[in-house]
Predicted model as a PDB file, atoms N, CA, C, CB and O in Angstrom, pLDDT in the B-factor column:
MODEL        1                                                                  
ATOM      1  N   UNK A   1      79.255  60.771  86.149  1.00 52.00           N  
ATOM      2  CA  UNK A   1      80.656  60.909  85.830  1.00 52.00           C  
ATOM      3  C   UNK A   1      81.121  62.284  86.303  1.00 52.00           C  
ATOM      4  CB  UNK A   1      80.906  60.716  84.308  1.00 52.00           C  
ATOM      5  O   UNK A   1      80.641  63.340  85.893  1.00 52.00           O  
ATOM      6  N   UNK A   2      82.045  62.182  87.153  1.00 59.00           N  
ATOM      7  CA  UNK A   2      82.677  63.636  87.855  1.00 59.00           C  
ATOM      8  C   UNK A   2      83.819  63.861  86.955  1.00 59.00           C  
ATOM      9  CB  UNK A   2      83.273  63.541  89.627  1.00 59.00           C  
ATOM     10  O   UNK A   2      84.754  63.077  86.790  1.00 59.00           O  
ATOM     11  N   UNK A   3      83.593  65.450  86.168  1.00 58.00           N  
ATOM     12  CA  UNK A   3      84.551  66.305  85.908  1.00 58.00           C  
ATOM     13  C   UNK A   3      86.115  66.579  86.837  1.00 58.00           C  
ATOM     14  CB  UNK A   3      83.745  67.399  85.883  1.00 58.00           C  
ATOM     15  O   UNK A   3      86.198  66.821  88.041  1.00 58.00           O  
ATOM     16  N   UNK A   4      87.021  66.475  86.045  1.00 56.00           N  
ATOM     17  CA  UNK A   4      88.268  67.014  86.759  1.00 56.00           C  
ATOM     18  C   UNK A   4      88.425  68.177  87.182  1.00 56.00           C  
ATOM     19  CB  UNK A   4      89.242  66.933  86.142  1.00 56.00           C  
ATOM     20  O   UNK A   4      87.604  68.744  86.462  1.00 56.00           O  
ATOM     21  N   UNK A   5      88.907  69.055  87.876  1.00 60.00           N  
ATOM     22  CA  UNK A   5      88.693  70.248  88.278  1.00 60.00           C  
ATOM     23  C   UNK A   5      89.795  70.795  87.270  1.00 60.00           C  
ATOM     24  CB  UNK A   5      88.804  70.497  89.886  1.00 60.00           C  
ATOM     25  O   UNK A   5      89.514  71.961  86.996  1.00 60.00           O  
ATOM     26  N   UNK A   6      90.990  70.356  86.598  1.00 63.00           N  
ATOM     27  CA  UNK A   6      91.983  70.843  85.906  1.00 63.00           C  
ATOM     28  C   UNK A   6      91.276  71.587  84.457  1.00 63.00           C  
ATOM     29  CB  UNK A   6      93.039  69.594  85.666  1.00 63.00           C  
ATOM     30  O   UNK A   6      91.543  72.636  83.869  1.00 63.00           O  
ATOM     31  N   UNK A   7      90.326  70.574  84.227  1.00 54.00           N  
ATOM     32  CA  UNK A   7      89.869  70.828  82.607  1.00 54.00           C  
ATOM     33  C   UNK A   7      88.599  71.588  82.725  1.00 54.00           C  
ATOM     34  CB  UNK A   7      89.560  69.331  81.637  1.00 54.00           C  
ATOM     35  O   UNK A   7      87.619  71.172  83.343  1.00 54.00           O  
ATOM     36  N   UNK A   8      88.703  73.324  81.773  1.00 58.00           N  
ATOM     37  CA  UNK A   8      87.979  74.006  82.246  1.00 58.00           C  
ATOM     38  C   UNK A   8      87.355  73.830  80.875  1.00 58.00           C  
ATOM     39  CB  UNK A   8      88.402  75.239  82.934  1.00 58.00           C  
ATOM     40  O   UNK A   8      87.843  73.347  79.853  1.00 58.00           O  
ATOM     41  N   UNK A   9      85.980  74.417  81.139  1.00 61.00           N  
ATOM     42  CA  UNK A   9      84.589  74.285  80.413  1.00 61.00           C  
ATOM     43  C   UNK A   9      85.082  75.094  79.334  1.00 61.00           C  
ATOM     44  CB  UNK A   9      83.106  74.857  81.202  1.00 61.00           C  
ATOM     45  O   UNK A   9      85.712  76.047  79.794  1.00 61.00           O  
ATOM     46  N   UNK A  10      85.046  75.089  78.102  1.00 71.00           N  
ATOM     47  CA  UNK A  10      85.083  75.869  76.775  1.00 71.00           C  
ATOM     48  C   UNK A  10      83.963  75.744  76.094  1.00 71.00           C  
ATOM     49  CB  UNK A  10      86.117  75.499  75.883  1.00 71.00           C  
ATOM     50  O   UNK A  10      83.401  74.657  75.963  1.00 71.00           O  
ATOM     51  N   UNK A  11      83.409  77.147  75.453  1.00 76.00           N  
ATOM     52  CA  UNK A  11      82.425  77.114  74.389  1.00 76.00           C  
ATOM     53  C   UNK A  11      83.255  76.732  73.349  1.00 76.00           C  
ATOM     54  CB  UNK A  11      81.634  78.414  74.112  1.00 76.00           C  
ATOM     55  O   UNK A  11      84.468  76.937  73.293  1.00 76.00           O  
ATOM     56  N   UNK A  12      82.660  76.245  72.639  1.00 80.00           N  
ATOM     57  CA  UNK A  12      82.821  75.574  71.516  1.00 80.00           C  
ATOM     58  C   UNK A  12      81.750  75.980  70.272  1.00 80.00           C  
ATOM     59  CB  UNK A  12      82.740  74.155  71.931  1.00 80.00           C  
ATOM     60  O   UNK A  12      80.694  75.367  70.432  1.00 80.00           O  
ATOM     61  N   UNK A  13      81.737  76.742  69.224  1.00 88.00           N  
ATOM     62  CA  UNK A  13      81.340  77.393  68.077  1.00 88.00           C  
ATOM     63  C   UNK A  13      81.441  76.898  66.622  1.00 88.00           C  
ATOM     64  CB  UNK A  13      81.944  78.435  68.136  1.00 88.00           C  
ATOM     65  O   UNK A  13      82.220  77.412  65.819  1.00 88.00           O  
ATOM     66  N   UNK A  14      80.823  76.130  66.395  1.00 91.00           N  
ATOM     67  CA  UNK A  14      80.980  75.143  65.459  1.00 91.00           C  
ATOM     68  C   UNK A  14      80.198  75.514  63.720  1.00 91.00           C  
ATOM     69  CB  UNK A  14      80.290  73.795  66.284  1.00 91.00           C  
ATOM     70  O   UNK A  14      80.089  74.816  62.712  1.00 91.00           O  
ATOM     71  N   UNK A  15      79.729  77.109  64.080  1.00 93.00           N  
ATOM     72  CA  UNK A  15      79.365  77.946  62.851  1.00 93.00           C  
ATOM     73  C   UNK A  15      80.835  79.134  62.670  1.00 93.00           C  
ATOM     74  CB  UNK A  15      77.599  78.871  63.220  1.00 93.00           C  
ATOM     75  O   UNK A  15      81.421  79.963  63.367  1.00 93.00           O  
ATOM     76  N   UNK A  16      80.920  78.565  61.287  1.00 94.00           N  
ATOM     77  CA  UNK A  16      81.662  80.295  61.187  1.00 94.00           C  
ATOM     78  C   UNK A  16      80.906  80.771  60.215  1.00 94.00           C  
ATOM     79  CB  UNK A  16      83.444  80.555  60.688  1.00 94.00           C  
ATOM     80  O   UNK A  16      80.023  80.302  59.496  1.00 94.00           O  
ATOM     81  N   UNK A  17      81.680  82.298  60.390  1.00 93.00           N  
ATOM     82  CA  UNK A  17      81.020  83.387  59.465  1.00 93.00           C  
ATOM     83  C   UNK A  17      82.714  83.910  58.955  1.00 93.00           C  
ATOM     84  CB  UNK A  17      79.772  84.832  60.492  1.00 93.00           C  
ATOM     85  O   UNK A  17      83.623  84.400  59.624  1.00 93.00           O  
ATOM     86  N   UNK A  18      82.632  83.558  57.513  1.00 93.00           N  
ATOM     87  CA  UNK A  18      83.568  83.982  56.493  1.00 93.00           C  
ATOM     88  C   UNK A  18      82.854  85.331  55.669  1.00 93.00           C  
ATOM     89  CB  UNK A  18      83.888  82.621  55.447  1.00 93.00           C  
ATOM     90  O   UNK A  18      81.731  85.421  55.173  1.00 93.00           O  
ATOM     91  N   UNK A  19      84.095  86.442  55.740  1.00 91.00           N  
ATOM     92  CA  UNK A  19      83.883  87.251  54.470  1.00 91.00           C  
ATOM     93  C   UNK A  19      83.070  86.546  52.735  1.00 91.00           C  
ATOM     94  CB  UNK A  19      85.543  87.706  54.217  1.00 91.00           C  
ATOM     95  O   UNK A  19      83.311  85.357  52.526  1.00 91.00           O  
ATOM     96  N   UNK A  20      82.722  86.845  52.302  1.00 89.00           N  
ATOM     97  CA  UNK A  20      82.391  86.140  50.646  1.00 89.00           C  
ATOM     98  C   UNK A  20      83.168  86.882  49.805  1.00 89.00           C  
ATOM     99  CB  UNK A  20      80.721  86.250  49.984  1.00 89.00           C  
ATOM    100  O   UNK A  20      83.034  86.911  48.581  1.00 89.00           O  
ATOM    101  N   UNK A  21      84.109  87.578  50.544  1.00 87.00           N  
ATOM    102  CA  UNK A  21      85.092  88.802  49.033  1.00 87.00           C  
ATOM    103  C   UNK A  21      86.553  87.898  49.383  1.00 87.00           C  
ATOM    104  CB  UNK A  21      85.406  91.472  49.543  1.00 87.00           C  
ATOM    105  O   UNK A  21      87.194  87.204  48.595  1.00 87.00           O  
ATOM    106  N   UNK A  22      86.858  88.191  50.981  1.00 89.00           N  
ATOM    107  CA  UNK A  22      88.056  87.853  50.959  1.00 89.00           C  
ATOM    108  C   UNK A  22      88.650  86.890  51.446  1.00 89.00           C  
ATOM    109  CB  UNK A  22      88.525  88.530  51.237  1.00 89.00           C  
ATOM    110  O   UNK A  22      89.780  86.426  51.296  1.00 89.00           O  
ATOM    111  N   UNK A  23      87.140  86.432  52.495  1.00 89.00           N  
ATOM    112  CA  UNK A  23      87.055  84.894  53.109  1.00 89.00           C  
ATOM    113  C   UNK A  23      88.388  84.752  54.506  1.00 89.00           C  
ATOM    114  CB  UNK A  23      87.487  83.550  51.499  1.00 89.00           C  
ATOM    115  O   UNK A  23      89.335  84.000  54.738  1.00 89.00           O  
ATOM    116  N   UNK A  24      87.759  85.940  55.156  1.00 90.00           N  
ATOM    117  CA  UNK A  24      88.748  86.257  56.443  1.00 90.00           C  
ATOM    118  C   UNK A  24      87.393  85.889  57.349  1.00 90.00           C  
ATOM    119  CB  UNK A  24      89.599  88.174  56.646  1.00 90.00           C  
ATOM    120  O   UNK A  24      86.199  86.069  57.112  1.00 90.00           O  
ATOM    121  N   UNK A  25      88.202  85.201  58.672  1.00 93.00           N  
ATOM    122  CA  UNK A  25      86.689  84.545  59.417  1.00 93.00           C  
ATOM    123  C   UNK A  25      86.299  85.934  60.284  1.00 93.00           C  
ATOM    124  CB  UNK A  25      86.974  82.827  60.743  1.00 93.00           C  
ATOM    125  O   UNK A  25      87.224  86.560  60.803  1.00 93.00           O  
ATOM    126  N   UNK A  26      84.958  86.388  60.427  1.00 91.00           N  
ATOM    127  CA  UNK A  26      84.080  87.843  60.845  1.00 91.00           C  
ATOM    128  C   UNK A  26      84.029  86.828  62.398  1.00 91.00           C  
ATOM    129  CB  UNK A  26      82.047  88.436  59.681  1.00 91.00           C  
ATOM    130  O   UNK A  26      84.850  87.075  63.282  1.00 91.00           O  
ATOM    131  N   UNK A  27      83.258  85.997  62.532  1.00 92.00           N  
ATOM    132  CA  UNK A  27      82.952  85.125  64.076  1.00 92.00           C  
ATOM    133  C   UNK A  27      82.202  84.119  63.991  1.00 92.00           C  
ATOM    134  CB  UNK A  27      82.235  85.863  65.201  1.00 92.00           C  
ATOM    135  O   UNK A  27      81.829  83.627  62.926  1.00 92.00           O  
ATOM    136  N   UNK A  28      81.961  83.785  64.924  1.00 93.00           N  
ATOM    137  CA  UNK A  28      81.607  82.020  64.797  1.00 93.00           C  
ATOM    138  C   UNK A  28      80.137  82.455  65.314  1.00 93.00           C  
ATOM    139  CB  UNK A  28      82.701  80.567  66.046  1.00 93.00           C  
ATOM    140  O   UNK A  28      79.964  83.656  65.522  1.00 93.00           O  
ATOM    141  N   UNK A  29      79.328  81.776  65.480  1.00 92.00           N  
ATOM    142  CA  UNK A  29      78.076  80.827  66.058  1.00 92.00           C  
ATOM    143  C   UNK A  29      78.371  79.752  66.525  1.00 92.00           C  
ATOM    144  CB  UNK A  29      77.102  80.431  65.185  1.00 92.00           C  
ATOM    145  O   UNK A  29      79.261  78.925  66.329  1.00 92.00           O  
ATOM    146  N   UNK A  30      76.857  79.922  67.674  1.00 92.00           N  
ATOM    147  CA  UNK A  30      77.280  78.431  68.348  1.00 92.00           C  
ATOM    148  C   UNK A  30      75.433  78.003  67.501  1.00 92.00           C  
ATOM    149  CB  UNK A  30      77.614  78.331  70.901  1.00 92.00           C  
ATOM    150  O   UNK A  30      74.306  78.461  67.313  1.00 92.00           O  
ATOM    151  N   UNK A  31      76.540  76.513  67.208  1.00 91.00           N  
ATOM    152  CA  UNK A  31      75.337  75.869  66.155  1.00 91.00           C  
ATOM    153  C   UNK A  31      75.532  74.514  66.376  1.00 91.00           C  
ATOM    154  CB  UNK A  31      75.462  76.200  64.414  1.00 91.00           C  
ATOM    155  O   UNK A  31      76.611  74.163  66.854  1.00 91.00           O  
ATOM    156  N   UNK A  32      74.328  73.347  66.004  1.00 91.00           N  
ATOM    157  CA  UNK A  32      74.428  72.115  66.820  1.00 91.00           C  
ATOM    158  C   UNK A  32      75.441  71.299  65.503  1.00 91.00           C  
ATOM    159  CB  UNK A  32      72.604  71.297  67.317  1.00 91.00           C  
ATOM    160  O   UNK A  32      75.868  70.157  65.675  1.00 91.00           O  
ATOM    161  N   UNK A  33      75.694  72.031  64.317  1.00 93.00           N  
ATOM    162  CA  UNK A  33      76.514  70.864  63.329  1.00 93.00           C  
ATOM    163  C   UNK A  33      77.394  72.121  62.527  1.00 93.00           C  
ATOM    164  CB  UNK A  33      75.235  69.646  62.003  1.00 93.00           C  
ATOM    165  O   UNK A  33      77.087  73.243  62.123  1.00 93.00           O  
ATOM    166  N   UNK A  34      78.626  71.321  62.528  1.00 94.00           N  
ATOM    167  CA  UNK A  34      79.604  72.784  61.266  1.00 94.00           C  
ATOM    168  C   UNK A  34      78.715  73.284  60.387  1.00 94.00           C  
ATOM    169  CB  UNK A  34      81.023  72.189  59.982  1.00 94.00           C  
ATOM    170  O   UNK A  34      77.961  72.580  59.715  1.00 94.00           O  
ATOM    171  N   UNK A  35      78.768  74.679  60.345  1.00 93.00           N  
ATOM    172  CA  UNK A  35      77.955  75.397  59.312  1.00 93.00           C  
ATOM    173  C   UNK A  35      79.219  76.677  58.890  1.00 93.00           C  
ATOM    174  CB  UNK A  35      76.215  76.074  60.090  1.00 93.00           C  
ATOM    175  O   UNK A  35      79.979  77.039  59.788  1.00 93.00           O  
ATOM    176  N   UNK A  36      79.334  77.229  57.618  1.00 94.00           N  
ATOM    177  CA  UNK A  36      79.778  78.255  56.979  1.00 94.00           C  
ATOM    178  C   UNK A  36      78.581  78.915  57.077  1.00 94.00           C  
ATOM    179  CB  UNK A  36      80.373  78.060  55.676  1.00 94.00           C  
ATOM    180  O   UNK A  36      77.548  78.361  56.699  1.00 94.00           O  
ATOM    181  N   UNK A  37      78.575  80.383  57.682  1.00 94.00           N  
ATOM    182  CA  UNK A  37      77.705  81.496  57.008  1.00 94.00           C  
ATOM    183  C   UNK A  37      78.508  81.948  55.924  1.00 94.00           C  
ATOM    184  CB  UNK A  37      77.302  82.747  57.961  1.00 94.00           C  
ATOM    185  O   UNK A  37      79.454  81.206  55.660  1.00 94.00           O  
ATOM    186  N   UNK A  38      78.372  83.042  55.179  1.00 93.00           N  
ATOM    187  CA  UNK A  38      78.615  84.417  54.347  1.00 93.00           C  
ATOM    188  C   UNK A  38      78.315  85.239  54.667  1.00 93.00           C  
ATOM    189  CB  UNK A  38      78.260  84.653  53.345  1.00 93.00           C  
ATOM    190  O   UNK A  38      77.260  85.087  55.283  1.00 93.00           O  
ATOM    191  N   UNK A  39      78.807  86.743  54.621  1.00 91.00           N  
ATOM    192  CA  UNK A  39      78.770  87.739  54.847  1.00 91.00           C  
ATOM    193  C   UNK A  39      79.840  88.812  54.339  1.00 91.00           C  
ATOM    194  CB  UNK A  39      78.605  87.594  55.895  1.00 91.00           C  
ATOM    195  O   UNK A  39      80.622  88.552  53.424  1.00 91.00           O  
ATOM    196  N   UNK A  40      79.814  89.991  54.982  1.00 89.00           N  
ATOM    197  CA  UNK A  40      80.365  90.942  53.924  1.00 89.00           C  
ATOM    198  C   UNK A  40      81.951  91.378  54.997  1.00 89.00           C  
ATOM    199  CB  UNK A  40      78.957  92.568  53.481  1.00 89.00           C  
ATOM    200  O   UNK A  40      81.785  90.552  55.895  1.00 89.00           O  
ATOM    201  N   UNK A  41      82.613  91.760  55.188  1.00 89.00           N  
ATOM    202  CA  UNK A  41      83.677  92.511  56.523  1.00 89.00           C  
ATOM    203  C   UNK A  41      83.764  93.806  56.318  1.00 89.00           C  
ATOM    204  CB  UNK A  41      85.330  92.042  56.628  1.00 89.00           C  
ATOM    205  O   UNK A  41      83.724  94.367  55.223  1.00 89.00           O  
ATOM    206  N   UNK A  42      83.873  94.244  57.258  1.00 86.00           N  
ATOM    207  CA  UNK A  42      84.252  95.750  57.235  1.00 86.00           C  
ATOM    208  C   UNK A  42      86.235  96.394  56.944  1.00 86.00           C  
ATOM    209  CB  UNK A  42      83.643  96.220  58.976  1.00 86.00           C  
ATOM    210  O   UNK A  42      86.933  97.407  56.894  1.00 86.00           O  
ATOM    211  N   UNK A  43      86.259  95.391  56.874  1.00 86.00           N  
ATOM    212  CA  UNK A  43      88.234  95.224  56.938  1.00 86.00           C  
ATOM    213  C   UNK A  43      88.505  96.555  55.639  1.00 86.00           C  
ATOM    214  CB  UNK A  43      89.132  92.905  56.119  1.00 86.00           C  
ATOM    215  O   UNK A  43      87.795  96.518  54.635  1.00 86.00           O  
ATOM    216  N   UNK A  44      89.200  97.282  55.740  1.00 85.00           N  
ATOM    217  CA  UNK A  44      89.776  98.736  54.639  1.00 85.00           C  
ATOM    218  C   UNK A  44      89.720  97.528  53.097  1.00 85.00           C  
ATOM    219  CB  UNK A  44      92.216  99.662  55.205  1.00 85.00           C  
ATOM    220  O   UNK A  44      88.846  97.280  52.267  1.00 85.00           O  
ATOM    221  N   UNK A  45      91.032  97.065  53.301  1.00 82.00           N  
ATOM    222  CA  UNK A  45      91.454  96.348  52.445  1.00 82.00           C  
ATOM    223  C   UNK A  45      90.406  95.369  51.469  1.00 82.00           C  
ATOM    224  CB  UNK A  45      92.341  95.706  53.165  1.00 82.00           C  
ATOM    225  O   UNK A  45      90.831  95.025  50.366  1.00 82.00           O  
ATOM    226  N   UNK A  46      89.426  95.060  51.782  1.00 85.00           N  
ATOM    227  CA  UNK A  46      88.319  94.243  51.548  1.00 85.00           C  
ATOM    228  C   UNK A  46      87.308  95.559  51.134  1.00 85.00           C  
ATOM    229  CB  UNK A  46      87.861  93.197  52.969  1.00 85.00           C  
ATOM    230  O   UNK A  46      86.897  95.499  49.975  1.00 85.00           O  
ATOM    231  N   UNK A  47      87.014  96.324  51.649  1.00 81.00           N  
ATOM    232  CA  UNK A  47      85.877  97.686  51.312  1.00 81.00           C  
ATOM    233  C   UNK A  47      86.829  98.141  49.657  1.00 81.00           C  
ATOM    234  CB  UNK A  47      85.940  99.499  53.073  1.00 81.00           C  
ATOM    235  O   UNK A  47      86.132  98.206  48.645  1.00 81.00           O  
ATOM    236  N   UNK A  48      88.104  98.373  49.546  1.00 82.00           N  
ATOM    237  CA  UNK A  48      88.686  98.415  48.323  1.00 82.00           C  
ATOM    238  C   UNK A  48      88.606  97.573  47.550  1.00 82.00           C  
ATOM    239  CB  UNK A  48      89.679  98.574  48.330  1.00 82.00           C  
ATOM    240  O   UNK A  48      88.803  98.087  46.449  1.00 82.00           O  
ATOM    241  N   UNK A  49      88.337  96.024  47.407  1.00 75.00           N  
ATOM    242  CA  UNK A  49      88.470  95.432  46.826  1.00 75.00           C  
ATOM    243  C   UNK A  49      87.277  95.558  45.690  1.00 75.00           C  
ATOM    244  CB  UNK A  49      88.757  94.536  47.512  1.00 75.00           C  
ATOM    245  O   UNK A  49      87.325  95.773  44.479  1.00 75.00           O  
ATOM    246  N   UNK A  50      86.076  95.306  46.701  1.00 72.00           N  
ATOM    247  CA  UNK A  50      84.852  95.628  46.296  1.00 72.00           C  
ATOM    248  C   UNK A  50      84.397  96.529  46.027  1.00 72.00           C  
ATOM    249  CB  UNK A  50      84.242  95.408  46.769  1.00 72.00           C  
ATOM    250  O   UNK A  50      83.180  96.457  45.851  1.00 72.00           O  
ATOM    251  N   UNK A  51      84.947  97.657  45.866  1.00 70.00           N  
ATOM    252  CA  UNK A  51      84.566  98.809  45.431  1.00 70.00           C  
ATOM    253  C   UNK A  51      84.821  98.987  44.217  1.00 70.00           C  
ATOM    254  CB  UNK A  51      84.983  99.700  46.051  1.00 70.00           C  
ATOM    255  O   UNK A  51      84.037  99.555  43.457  1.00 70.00           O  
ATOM    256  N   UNK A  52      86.478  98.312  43.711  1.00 61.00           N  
ATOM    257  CA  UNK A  52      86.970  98.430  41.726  1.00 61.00           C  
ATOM    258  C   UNK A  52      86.102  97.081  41.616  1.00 61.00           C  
ATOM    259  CB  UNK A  52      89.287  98.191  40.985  1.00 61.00           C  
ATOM    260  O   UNK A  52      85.625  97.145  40.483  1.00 61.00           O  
ATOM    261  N   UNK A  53      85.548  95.608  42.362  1.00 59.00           N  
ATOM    262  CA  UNK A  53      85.141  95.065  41.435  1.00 59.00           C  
ATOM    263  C   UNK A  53      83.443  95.217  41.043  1.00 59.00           C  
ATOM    264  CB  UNK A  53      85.621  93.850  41.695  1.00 59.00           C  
ATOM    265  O   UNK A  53      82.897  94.674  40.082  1.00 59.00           O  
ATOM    266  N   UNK A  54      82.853  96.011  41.954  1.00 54.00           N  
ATOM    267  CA  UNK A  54      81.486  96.405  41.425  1.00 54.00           C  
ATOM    268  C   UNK A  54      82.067  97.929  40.523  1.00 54.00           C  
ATOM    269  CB  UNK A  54      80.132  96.703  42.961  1.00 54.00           C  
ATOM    270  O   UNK A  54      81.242  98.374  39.725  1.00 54.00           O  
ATOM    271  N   UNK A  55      82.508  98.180  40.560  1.00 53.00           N  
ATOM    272  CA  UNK A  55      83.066  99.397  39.229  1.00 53.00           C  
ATOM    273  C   UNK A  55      82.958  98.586  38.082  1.00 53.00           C  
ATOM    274  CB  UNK A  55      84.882 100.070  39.280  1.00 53.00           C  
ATOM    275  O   UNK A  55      82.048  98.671  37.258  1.00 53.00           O  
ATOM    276  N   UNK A  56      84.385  97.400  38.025  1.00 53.00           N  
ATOM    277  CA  UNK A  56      84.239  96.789  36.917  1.00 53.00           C  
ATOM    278  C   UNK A  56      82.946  96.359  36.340  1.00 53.00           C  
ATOM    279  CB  UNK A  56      84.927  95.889  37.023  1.00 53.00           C  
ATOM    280  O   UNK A  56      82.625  96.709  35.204  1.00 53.00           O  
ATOM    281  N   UNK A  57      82.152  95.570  37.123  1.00 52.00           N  
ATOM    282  CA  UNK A  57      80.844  94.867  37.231  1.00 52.00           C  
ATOM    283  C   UNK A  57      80.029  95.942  36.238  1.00 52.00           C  
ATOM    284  CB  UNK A  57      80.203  94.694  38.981  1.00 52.00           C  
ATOM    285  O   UNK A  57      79.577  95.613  35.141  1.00 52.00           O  
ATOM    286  N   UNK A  58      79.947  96.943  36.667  1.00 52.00           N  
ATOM    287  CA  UNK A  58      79.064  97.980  36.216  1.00 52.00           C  
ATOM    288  C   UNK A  58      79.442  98.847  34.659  1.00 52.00           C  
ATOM    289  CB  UNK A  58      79.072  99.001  37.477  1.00 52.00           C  
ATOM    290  O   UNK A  58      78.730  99.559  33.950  1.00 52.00           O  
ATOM    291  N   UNK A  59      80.867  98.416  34.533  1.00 54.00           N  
ATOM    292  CA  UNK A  59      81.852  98.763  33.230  1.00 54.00           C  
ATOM    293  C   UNK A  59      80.957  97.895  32.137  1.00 54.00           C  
ATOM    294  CB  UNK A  59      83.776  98.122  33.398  1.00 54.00           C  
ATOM    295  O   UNK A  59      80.223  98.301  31.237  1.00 54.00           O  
ATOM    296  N   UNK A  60      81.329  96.399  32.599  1.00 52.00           N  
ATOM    297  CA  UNK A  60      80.932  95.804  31.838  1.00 52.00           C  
ATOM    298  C   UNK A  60      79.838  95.329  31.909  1.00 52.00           C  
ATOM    299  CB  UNK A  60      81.534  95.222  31.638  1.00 52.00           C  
ATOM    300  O   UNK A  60      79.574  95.199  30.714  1.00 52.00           O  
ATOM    301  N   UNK A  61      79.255  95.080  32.279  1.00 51.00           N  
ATOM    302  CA  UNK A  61      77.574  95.074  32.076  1.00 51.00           C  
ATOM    303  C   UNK A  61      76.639  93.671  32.279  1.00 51.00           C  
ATOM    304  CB  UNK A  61      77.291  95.518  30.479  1.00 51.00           C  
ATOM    305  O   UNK A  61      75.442  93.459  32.089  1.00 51.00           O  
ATOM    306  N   UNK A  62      77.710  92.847  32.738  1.00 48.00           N  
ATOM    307  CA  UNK A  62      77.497  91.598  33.000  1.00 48.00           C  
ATOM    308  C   UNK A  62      76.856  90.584  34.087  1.00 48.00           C  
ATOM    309  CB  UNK A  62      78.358  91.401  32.901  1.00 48.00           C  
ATOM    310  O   UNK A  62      76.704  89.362  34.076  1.00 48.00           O  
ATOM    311  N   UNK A  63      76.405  92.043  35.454  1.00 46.00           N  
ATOM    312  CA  UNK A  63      76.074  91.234  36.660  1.00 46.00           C  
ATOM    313  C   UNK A  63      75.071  92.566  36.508  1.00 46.00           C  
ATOM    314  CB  UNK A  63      77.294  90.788  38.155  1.00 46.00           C  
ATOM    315  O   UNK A  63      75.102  93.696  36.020  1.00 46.00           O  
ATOM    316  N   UNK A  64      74.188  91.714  37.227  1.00 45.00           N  
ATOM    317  CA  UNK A  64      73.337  93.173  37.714  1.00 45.00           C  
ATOM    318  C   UNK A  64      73.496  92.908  39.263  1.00 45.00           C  
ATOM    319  CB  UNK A  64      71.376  93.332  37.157  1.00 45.00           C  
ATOM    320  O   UNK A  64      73.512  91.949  40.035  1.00 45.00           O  
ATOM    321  N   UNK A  65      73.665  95.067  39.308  1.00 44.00           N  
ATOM    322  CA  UNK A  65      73.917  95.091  40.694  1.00 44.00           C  
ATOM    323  C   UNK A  65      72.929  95.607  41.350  1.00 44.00           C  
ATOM    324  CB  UNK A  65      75.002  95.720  41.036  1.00 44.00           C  
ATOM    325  O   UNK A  65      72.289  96.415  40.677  1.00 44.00           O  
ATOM    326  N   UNK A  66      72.429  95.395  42.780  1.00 42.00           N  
ATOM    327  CA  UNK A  66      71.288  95.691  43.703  1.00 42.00           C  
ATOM    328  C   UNK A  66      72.481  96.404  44.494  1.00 42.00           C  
ATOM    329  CB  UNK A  66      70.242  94.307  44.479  1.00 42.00           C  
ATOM    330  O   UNK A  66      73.587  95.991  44.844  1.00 42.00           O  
ATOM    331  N   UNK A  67      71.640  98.000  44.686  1.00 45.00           N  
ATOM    332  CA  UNK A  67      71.830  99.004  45.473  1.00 45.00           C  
ATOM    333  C   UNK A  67      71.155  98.600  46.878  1.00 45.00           C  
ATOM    334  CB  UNK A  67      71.295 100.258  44.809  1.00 45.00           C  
ATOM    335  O   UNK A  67      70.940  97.411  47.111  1.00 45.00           O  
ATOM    336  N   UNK A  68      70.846  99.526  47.742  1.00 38.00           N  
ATOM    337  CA  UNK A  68      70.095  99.304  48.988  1.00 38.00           C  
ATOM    338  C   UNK A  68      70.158 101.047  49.259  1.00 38.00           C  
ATOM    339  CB  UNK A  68      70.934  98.071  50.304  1.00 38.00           C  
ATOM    340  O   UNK A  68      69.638 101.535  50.262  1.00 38.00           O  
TER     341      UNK A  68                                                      
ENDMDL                                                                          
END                                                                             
């Protein structure tokens, strides 16, 4: 079966990678079936977020938090 010359080849990325704070998409993977990763963003707005809610976290005493 011969390709049209009009219709050009696209990757196609069928993993994304979502923030887990603010759930803004970071980038895709190319993967053989839809997959969501998790991960963290570097975005200002998102580094603030997470910063008062591991404060809170640590206020109240309810999650334990892992440093690195």
């Amino acid at each position: 079966m011969e390709r049209s010359p009009r219709v050009m080849e696209k990757e196609v990325h069928l993993g994304t990678i979502l923030c887990k704070h603010c759930h803004q998409v970071i980038g895709t993977q190319d993967t053989r079936k839809v997959t969501v990763y998790y991960s963290e963003c570097s975005h200002e707005h998102c580094l603030d977020g997470r910063g008062r809610s591991l404060a809170a976290d640590r206020l109240a005493g309810s999650h334990t938090v892992f440093e690195a």
